[in-house]
C-alpha positions in Angstrom: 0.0 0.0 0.0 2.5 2.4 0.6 4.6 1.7 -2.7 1.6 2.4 -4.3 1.3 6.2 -2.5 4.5 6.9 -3.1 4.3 6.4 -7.0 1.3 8.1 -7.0 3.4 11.1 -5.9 5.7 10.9 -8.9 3.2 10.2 -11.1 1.6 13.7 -9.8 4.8 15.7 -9.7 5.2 14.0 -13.5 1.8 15.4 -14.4 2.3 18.8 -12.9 5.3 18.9 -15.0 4.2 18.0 -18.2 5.2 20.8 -20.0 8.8 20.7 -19.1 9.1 16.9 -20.2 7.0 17.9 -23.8 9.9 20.3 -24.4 12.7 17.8 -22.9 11.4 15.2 -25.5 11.0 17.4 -28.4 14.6 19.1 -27.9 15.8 15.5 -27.9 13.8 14.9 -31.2 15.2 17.8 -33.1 19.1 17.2 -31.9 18.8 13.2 -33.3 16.9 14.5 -36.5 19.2 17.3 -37.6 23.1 16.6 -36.6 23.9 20.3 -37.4 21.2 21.5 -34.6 22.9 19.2 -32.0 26.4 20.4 -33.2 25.7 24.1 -32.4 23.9 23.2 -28.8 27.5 21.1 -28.2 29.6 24.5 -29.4 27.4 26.3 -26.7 28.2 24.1 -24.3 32.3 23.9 -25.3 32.6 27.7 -25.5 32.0 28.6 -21.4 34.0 25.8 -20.3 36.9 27.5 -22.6 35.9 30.6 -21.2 36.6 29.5 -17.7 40.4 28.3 -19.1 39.8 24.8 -20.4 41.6 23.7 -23.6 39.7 23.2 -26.5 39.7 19.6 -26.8 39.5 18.9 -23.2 35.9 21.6 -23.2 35.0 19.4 -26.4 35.1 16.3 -25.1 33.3 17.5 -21.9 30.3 18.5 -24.3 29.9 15.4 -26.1 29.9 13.7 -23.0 27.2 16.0 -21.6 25.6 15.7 -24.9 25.6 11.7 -24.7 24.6 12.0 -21.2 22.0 14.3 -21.6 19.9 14.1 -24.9 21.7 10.8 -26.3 23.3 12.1 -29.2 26.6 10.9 -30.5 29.6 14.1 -31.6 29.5 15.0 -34.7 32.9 13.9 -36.4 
């Protein structure tokens, strides 16, 4: 009985966040469909950690990991 409460809070705190995992899925859509989109969110990522004095292919390699991590998309080669 009480497993069943307790998923029955995540299931609301899912619903009241709907909206957050509609965009979450659909930003995952368009970075798998279109290579070049999910190139310039990796650059965006790269460029602050660079900022902060990483090297370039040390910041790059941190984005594509985050990238894999987050949204599941391979680095563009």
């Amino acid at each position: 009985m009480r497993k069943l409460f307790s998923n029955l809070g995540i299931r609301l705190r899912n619903l009241w966040n709907w909206r957050t995992a509609w965009a979450y899925r659909h930003l995952t859509r368009a970075m798998k469909n279109d290579p070049d989109y999910a190139h310039s969110w990796q650059c965006n990522i790269a460029c602050p950690l660079m900022d902060e004095g990483m090297n370039h292919a040390d910041a790059n390699k941190a984005a594509d990991r985050l990238m894999a991590h987050l949204f599941g998309v391979k680095p563009k080669p």
